[in-house]
C-alpha positions in Angstrom: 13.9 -18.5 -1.2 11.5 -20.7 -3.3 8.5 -19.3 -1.0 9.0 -16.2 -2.6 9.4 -17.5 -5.9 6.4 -15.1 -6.5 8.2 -12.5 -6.8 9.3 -13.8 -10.3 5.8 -13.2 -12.0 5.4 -9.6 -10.0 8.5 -8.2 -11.0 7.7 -9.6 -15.0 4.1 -7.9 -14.9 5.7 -4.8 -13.4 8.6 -5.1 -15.8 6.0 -5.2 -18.5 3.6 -2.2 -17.4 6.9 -0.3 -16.8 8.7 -0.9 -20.2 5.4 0.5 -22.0 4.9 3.5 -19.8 8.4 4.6 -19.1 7.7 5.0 -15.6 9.3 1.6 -14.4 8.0 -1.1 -12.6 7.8 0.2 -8.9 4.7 1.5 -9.5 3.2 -2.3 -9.4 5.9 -3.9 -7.3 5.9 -1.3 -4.3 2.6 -0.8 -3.1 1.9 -4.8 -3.6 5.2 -5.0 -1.3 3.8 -2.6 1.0 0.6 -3.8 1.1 1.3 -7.8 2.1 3.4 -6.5 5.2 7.2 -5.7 4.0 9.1 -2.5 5.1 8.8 0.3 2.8 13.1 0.6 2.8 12.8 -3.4 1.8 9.8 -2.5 -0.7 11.8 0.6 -2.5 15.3 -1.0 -2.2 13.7 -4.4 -3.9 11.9 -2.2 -6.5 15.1 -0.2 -7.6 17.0 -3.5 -7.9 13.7 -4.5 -10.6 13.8 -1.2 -11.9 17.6 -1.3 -12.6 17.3 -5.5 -14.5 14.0 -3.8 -16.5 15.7 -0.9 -17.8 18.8 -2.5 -19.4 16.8 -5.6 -20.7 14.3 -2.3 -22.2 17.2 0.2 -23.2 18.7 -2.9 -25.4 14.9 -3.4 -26.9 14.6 0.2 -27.7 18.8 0.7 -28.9 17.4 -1.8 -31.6 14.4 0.1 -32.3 16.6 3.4 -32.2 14.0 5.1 -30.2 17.0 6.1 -27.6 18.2 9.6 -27.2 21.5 8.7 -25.6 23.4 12.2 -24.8 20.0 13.3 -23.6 19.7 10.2 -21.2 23.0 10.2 -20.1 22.8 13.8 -19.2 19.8 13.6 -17.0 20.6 10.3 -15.9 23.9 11.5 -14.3 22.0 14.7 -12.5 19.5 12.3 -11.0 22.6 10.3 -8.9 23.1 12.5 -5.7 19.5 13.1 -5.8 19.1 9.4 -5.2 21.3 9.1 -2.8 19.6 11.7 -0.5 16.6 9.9 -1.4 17.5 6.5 0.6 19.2 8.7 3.7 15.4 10.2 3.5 13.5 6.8 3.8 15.4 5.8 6.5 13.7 8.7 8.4 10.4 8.1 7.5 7.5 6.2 9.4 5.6 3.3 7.5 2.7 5.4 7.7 4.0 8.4 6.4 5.3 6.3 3.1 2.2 4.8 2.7 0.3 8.5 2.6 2.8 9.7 0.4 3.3 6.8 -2.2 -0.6 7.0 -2.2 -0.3 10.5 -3.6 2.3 9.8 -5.8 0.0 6.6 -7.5 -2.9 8.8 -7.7 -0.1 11.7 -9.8 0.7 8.8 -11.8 -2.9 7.7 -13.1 -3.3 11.7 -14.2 0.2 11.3 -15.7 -1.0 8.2 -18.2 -4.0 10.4 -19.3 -2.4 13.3 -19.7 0.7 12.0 -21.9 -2.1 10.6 -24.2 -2.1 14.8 -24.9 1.2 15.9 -24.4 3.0 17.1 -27.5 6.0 17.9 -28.4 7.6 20.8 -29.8 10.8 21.1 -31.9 13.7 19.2 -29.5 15.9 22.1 -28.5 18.3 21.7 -24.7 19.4 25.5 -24.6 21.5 26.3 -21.4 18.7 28.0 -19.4 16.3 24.3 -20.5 20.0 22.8 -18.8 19.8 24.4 -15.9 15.9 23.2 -15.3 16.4 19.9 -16.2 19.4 19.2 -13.5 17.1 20.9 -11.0 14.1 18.8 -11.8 16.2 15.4 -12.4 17.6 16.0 -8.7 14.4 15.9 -7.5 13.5 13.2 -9.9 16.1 11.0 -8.0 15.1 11.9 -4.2 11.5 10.7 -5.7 13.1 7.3 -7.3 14.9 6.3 -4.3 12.7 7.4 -1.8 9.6 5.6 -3.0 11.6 2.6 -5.3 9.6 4.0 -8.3 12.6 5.1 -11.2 11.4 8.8 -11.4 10.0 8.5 -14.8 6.8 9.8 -13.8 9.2 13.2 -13.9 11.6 12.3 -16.4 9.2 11.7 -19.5 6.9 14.7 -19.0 10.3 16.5 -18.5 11.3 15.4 -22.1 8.3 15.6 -24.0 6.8 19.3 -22.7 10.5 20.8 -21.7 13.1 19.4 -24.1 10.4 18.6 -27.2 11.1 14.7 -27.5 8.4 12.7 -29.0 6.8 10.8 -26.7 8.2 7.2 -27.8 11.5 8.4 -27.7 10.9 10.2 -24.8 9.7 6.6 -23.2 12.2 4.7 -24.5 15.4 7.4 -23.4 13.7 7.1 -20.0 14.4 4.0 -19.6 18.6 4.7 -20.1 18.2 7.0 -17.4 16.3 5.0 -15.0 19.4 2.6 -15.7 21.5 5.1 -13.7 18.8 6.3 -10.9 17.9 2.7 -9.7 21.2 1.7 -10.0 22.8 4.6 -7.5 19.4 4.5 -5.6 20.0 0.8 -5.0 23.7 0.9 -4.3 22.8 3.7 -1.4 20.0 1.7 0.1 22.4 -1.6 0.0 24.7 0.5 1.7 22.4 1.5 4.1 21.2 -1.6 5.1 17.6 -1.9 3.5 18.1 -4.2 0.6 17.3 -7.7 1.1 19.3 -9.6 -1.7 17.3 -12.9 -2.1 13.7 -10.6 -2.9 15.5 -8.5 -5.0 17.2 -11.5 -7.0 13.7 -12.7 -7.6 11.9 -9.2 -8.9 15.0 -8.7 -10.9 14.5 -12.1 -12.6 11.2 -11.7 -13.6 11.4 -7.5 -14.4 14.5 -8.3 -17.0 12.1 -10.6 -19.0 8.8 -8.6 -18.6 11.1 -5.1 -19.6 11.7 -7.4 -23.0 8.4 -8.0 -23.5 7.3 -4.8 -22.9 9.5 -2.8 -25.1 8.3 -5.1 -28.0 4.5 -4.7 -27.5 5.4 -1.1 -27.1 5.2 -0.8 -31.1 2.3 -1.5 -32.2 0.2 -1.5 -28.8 -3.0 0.9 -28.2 -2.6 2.2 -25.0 -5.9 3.3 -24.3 -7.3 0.6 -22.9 -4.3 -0.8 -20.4 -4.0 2.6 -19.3 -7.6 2.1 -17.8 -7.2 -1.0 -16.2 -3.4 -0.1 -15.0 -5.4 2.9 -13.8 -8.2 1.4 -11.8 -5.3 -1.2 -10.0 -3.5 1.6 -9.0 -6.4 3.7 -7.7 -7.8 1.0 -5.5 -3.7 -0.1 -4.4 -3.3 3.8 -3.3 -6.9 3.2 -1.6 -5.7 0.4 0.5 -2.8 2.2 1.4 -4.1 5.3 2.4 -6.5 3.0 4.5 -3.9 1.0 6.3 -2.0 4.4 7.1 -5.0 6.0 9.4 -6.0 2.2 10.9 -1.8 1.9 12.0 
């Protein structure tokens, strides 16, 4: 175990870079996973198990700052769960290469997420039956996206609340990470179940993603995005480069 004690600092930046974006941490901690040689099942099961310690220690940070929409959250957290769960059945299926093509796409979607939120804008909040409806389609397919790839889903779930329901976009941040609380936490259960977590890596990620989703929701306040969105950017890019390398050299 103390090898891997590495893991501690990863899953602190990536509980860090998660907190402020509201798209949790797997977005670091998966492709580096992936990258240095572990399964993608270990990678995403490890990652949820982060995801889940960095949303409680954020959704306590951001109860305080009462940035938390809670019936919203709960709501769309709840609709994610059998999506999740189909989610791990689905990586069990799939071939490292296949994950690493796919993941690559989804990294690139992310780095046109964190420039496009800089626009988004929300409109008066209103959850009518037909925006109901919508949402427990899209948070479905949130989850399959969480569990499958270890990422949280909120890459779905704050665009969701800020264009769709008309949150602002720091509460729509901050209520993201309530509901990532439930998707990593039935994502991970199912992949446990399955066989894919490994306990002692997960441990380690979760250790240092609790402290860095503290962190995080603090600098969240006052912090100017602009410029970590470029450099969280340009590590993504060239991690979704390597990958897409690795899967056409395998």
């Amino acid at each position: 175990m103390f090898e891997n004690l590495w893991l501690i600092p990863l899953g602190f930046v990536a509980g860090v870079v998660g907190s402020i974006i509201g798209l949790g941490g797997g977005i670091i901690v998966v492709p580096v996973l992936t990258i240095l040689g572990f399964s993608h099942t270990v990678a995403a099961s490890s990652s949820l198990f982060a995801a889940f310690s960095n949303s409680i220690a954020s959704s306590v940070s951001y109860a305080k700052q009462k940035r938390i929409e809670y019936k919203l959250g709960l709501k769309l957290g709840l609709m994610s769960i059998p999506g999740t769960i189909l989610g791990a059945f689905i990586s069990s299926e799939a071939t490292p290469s296949m994950f690493k093509i796919l993941f690559g796409v989804v990294m690139i979607a992310s780095c046109l997420y964190l420039f496009i939120k800089r626009n988004m804008e929300s409109k008066s909040a209103n959850m009518t039956k037909k925006m109901l409806v919508i949402s427990s389609g899209i948070s479905f397919f949130a989850g399959i996206l969480s569990s499958f790839f270890g990422i949280g889903g909120g890459i779905v779930f704050v665009p969701l609340m800020i264009l769709g329901i008309g949150l602002s976009v720091k509460h729509a941040t901050a209520t993201s990470q309530l509901i990532l609380m439930f998707s990593s936490a039935s994502g991970m259960i199912a992949h446990s179940l399955l066989g894919h977590a490994d306990f002692s890596y997960a441990l380690l990620l979760g250790i240092g993603a609790f402290g860095g989703g503290l962190v995080g929701a603090k600098l969240s306040v006052d912090l100017k995005e602009n410029s970590i969105r470029i450099l969280i950017c340009a590590v993504i890019l060239a991690a979704a480069i390597k990958l897409f390398i690795d899967a056409i050299e395998s």
